[in-house]
N, C-alpha and C positions, 0 to 999 in steps of 0.2 A: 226343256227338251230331254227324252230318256236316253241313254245312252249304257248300252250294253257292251260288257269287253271278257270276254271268254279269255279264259288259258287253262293249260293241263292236260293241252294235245299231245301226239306224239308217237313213235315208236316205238312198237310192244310184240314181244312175240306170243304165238299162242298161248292161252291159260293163264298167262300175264294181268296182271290190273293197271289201271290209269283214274286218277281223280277228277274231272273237270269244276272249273269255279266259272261263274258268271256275276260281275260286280254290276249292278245296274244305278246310275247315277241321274239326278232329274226326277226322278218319282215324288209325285207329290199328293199324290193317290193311295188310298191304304185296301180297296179292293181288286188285288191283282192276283192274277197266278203266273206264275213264272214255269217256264216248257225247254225240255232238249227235244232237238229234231235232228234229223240225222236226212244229210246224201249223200247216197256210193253214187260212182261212176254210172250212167246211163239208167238210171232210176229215179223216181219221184221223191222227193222230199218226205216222210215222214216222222209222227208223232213217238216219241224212246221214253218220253216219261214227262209227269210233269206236277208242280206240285200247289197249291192255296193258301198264298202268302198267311190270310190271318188265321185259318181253322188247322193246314199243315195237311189238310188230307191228298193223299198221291193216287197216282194213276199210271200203269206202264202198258208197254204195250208187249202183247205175247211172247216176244223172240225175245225177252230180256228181262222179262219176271224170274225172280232169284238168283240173278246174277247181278243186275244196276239197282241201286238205290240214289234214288232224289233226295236231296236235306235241304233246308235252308237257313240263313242266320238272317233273322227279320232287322235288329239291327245294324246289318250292313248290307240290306235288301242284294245278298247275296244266295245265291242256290250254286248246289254242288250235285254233282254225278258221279258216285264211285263205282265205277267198273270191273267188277270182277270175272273168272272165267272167258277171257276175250278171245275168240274166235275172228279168223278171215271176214266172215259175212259183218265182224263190228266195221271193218274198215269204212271210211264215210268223213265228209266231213259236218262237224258238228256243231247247232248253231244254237243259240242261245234266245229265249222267245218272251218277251211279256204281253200277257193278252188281260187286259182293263175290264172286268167284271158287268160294268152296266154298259158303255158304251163299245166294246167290242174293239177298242181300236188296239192293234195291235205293233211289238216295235222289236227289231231284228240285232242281234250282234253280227258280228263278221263269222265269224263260222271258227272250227279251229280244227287241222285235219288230225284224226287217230288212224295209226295204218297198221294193223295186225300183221305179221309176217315173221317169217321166219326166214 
């Protein structure tokens, strides 16, 4: 059973960084990619970046190109999200995602809240 556990939330003021980790335990799978998702308050859940456990290749989504970088460390089928430049609109909480390559199935960490503020 996978089992994902976020940390490295937290409060930050403007132009601030935050690091997030996602340790994911259970994988027994070597085609996976591992994803941050992000939700603020009264908004839909979206896609912040996300990266291809065996090849490494990433993908972000626009509001966050050149400021977050995705990494991962395959031998502790862990991914990190470093956050630089943090702005109000990062505020969200932030959740940790692996999506299984052929069969699609996909499996969720608990979330971990970043609150930008000053």
């Amino acid at each position: 059973q996978v089992q994902l556990v976020e940390s490295g939330g937290g409060l930050v003021q403007p132009g601030g960084s935050l690091r997030l980790s996602c340790a994911a335990s259970g994988v027994t799978f070597s085609s996976y990619s591992m994803r941050w998702y992000r939700q603020a308050p009264g908004k839909e859940r979206e896609l912040v970046a996300g990266i291809k456990m065996l090849i490494g290749t990433t993908n972000y989504a626009d509001s966050v190109k050149g400021r977050f970088t995705i990494s991962r460390d395959n031998a502790k089928n862990t991914v990190f999200l470093q956050m630089n430049s943090l702005t109000p609109e990062d505020t969200a909480v932030y959740y940790c995602n692996v999506l299984r390559t052929m069969s699609r199935q996909e499996y969720w960490g608990q979330g971990t809240q970043v609150t930008v503020s000053s």
